[in-house]
C-alpha positions in Angstrom: 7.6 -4.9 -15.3 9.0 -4.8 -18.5 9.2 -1.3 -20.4 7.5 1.5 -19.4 3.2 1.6 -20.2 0.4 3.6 -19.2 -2.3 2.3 -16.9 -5.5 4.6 -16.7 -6.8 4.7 -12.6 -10.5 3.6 -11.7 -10.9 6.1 -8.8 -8.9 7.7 -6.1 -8.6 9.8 -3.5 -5.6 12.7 -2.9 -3.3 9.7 -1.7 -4.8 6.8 -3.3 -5.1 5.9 -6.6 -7.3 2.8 -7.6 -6.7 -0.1 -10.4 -8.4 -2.5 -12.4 -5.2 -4.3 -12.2 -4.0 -7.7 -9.9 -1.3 -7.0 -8.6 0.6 -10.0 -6.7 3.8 -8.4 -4.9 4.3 -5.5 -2.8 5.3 -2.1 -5.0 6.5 0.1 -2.3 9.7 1.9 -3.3 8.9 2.2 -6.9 8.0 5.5 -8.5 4.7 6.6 -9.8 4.6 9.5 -12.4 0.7 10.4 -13.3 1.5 11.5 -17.0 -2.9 13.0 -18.1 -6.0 13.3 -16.1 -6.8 14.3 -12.8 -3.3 15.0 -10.8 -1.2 15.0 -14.3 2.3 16.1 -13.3 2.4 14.2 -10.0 5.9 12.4 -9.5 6.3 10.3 -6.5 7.0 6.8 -4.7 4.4 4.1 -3.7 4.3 3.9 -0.2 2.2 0.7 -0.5 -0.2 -1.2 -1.8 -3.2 -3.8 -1.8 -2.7 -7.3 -3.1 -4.8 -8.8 -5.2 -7.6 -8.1 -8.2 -8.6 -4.2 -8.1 -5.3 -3.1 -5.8 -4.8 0.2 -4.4 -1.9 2.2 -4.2 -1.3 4.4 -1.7 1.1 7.5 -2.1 1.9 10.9 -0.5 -0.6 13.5 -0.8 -1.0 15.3 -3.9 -3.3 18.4 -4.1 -5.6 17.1 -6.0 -7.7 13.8 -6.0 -6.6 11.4 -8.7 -9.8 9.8 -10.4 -10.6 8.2 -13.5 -9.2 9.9 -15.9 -5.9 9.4 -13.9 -3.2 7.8 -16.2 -0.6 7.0 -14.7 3.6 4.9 -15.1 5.2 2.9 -12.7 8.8 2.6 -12.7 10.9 0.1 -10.7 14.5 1.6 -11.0 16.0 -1.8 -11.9 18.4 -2.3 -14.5 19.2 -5.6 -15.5 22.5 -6.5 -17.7 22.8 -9.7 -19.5 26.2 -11.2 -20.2 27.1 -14.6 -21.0 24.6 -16.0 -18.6 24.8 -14.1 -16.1 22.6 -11.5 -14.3 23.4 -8.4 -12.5 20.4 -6.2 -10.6 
């Protein structure tokens, strides 16, 4: 991912929030912040996730059931530094 943007949730429950996104690797690791809707506030890490068109992602329990109007950031924690051809992670 490139940059930080907002995705907006389809459904969920209180440790799963659902996309209308594909996603095609595994996101575990990478920290979800819900930033309006349903659970705004929440600040966690992905503990996993489906594969594929419409993919889950499953995190820790939060009091309230994400839905919706969830919108939610996901942020890798990779910096990347460009210098004469090379790359550093």
């Amino acid at each position: 991912m490139g940059g930080v943007f907002t995705q907006t949730a389809t459904a969920g429950t209180t440790t799963t929030i659902t996309t209308n996104r594909t996603i095609v690797r595994n996101l575990t690791g990478m920290r979800i912040r819900v930033v309006a809707g349903s659970g705004v506030g929440y600040d966690s890490t992905i503990t996993s996730n489906t594969i594929g068109a419409n993919a889950i992602l499953t995190v820790p329990v939060n009091g309230v059931a994400f839905d919706a109007t969830t919108q939610y950031q996901i942020y890798s924690g990779s910096l990347w530094f460009m210098n004469a051809g090379t790359v550093a992670v």
